[in-house]
Backbone as ProteinMPNN parsed JSONL, in Angstrom:
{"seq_chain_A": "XXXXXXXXXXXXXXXXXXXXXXXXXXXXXXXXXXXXXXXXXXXXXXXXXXXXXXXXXXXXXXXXXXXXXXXXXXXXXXXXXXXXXXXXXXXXXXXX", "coords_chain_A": {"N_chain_A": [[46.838, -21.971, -41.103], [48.771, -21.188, -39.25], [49.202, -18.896, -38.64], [46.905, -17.627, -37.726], [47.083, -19.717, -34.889], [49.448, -18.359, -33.539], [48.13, -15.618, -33.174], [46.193, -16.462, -31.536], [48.165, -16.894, -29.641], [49.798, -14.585, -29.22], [47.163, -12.862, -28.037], [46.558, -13.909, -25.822], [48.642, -14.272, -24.261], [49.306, -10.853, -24.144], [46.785, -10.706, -22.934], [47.408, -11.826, -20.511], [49.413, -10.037, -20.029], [48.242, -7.379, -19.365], [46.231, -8.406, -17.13], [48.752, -9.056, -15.334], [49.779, -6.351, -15.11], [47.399, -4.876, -13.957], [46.508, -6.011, -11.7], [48.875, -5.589, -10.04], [48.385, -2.379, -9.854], [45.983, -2.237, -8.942], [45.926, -1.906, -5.665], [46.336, 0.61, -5.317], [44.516, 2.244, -6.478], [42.292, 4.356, -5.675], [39.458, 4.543, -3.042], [36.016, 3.663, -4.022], [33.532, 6.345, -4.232], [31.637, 7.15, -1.621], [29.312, 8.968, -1.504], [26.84, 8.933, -3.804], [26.16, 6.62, -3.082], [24.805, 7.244, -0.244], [23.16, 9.626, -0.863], [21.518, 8.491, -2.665], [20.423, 6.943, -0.301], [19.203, 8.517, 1.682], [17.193, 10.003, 0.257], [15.588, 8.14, -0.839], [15.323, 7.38, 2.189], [13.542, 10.097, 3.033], [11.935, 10.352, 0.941], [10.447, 8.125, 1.613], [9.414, 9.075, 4.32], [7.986, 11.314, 3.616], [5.699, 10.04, 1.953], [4.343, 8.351, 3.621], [3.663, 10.675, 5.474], [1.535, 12.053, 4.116], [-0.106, 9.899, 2.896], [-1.176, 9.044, 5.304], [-2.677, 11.09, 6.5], [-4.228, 11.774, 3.972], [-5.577, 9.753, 5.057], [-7.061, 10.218, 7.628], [-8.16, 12.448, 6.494], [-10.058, 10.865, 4.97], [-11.724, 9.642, 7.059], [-12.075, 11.474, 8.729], [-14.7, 12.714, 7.487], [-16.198, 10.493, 6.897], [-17.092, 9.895, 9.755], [-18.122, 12.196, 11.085], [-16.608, 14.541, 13.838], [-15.815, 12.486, 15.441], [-12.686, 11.197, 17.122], [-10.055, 10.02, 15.148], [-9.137, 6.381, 14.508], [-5.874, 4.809, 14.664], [-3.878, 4.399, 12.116], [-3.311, 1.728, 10.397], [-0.932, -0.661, 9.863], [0.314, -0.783, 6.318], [1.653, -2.453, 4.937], [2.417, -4.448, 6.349], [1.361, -7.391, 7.394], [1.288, -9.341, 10.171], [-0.033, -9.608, 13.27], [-1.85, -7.39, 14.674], [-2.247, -5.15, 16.901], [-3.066, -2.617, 19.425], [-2.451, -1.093, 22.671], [-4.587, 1.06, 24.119], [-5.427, 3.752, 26.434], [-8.323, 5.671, 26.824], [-7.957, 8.896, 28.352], [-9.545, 10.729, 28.313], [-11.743, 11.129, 29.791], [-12.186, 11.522, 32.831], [-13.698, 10.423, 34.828], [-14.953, 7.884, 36.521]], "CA_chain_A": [[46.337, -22.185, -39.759], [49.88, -21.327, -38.389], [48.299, -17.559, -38.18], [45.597, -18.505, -36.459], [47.744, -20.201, -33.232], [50.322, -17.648, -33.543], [47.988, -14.353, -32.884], [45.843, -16.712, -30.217], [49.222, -16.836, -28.527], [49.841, -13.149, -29.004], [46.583, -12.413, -27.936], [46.299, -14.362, -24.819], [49.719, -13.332, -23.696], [48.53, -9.817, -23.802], [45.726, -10.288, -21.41], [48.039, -11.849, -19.235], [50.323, -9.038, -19.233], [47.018, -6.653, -19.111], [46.048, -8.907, -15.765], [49.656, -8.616, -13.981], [49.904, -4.864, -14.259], [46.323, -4.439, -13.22], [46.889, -6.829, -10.003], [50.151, -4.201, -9.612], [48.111, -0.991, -9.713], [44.781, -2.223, -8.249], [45.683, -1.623, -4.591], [46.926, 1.855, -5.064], [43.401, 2.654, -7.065], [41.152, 5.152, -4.604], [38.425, 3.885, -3.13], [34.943, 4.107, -4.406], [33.152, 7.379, -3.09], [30.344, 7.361, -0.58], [28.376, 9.991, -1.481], [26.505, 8.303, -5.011], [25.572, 5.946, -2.249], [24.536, 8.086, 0.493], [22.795, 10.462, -1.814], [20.341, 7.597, -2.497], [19.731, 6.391, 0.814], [19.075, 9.408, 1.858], [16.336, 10.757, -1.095], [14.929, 7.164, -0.709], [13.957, 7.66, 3.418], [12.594, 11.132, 3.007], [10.958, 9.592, 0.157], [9.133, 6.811, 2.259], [8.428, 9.588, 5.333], [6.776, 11.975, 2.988], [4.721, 9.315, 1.627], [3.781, 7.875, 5.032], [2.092, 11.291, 6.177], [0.478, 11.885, 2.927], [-1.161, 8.915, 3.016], [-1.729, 9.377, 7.076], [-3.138, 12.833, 6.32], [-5.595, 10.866, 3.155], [-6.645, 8.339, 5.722], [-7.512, 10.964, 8.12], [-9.522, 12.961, 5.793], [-11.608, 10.256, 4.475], [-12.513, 8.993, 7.907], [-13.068, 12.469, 9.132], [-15.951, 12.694, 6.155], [-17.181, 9.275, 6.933], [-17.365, 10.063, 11.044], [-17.182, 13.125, 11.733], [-16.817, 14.792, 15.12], [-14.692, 11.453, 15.76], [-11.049, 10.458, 17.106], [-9.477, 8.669, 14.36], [-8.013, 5.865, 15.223], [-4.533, 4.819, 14.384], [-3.798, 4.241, 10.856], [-2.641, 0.231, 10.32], [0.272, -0.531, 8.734], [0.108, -1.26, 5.326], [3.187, -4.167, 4.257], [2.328, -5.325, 7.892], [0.432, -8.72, 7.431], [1.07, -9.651, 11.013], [-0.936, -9.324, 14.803], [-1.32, -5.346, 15.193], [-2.745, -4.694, 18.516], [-2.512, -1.467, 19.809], [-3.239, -0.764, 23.648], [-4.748, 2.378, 24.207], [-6.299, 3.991, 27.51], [-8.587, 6.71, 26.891], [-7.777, 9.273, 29.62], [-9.76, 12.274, 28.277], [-12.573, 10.791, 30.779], [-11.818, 11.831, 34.104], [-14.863, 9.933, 36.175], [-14.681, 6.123, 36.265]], "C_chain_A": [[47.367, -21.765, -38.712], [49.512, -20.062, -37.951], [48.121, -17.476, -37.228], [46.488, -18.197, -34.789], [48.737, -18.899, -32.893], [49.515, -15.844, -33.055], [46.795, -15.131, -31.943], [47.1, -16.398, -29.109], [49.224, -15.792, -27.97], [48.88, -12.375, -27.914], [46.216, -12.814, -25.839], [48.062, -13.879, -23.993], [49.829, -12.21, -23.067], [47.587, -9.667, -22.754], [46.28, -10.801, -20.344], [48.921, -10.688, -18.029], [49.336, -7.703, -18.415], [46.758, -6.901, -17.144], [47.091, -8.556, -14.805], [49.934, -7.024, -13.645], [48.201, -4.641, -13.728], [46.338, -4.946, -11.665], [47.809, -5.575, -9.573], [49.422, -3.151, -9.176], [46.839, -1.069, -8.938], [44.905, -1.641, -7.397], [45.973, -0.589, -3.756], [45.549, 2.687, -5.692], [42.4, 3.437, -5.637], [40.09, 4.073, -4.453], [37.29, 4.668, -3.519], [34.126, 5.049, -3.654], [31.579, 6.895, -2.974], [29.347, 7.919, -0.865], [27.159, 9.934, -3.123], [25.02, 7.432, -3.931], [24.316, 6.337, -1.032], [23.123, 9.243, -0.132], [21.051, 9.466, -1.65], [19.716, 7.105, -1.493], [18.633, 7.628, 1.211], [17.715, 10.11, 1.204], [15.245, 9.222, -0.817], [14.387, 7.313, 0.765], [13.286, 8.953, 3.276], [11.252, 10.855, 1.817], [9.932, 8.902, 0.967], [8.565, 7.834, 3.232], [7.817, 10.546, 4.824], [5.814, 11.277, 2.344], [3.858, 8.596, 2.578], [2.622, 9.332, 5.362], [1.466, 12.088, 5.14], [-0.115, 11.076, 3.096], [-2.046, 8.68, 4.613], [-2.616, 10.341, 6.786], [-4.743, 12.15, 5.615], [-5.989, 10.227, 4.08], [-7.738, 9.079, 6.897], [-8.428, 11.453, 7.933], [-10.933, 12.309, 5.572], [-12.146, 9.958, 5.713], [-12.733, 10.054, 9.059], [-14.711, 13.054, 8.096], [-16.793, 12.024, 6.177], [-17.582, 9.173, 8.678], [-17.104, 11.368, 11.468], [-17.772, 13.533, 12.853], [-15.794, 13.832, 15.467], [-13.547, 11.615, 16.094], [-10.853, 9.674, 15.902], [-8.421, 7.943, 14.971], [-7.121, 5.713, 14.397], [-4.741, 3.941, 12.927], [-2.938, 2.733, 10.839], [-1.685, 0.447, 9.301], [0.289, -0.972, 7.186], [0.61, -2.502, 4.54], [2.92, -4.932, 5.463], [1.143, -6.237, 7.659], [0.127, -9.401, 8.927], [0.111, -8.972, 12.225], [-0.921, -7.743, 15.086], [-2.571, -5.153, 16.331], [-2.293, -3.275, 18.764], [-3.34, -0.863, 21.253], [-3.115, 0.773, 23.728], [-5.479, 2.789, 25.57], [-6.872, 5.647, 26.989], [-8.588, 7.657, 28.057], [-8.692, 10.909, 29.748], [-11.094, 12.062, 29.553], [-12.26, 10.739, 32.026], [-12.278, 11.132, 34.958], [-15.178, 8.69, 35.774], [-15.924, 5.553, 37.345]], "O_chain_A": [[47.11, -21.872, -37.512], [49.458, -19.987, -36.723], [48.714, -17.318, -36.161], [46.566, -17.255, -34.001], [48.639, -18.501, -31.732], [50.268, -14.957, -32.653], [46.196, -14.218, -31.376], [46.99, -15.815, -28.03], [48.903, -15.586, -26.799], [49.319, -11.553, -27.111], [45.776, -12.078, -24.956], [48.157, -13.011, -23.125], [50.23, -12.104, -21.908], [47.544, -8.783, -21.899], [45.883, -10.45, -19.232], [49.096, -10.459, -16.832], [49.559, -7.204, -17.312], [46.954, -6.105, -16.225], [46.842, -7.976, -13.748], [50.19, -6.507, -12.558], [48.204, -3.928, -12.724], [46.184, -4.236, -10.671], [47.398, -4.695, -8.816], [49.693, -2.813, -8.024], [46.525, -0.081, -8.273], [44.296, -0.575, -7.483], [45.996, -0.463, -2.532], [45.512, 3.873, -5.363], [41.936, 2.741, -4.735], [39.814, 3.132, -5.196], [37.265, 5.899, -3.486], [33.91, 4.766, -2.475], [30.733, 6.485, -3.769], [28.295, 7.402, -0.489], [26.699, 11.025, -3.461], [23.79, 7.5, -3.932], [23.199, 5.824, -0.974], [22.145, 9.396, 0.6], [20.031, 9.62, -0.978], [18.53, 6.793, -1.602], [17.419, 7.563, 1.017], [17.212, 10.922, 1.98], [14.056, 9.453, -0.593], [13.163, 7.386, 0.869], [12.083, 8.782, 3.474], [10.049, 11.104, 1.892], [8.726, 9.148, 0.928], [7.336, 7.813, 3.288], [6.867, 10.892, 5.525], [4.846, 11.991, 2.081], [2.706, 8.283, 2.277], [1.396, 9.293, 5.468], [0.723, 12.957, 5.598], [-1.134, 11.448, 3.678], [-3.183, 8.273, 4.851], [-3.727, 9.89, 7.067], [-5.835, 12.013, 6.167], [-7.194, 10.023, 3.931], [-8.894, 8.699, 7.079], [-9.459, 11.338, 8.594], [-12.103, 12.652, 5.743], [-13.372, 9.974, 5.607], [-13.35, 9.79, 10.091], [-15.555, 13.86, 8.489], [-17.93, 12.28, 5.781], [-18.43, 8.318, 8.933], [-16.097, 11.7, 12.095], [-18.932, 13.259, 13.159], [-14.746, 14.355, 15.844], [-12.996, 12.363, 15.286], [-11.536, 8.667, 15.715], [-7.407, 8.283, 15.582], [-7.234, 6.307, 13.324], [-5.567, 3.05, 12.73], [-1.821, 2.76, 11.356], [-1.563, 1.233, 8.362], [0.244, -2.198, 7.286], [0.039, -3.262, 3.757], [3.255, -6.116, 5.494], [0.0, -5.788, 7.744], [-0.961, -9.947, 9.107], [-0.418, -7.875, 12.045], [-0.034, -7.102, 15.649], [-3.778, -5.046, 16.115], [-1.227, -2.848, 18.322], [-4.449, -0.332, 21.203], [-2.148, 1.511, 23.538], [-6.319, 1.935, 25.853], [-6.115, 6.601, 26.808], [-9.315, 7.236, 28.956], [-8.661, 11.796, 30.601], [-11.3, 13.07, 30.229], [-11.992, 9.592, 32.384], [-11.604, 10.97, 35.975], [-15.673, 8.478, 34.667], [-16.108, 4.345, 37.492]]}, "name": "protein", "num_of_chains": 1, "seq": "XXXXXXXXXXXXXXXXXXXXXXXXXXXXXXXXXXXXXXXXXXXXXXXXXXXXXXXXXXXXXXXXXXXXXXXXXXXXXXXXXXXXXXXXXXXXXXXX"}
């Protein structure tokens, strides 16, 4: 059993020494690059605004098919659960 305690010691020793040079060298380590990050943001909004007027475009279509001749009106938001109001003045009418 004297083993045993004798290569816990060893072993835990070791990750101590492991720990103080890593503390040592950490704060000379580069920092993590930007552009991994960036990359994704990036690919992710063109992502969402090409899917926005695709689906603008589809909403269009069908409700030029189902009215046509029509204005369509404004396409509601979709994740939007709350109050959507939207004031509008028609102005193509000249004579009131």
């Amino acid at each position: 059993m004297k083993w045993f305690w004798r290569a816990l010691a060893r072993r835990i020793e070791l990750n101590m020494e492991k720990r103080y040079l890593w503390d040592l060298v950490e704060p000379y380590q580069r920092p993590r690059p930007l552009a991994p990050f960036l990359l994704i943001n990036i690919a992710g909004f063109y992502t969402g605004l090409v899917t926005a007027a695709v689906s603008e475009q589809l909403y269009k279509e069908r409700y030029w098919e189902e009215h046509p001749g029509q204005a369509v009106p404004i396409m509601q938001p979709l994740l939007y659960v709350g109050p959507y109001k939207v004031r509008r003045e028609d102005f193509s009418d000249g004579s009131k």
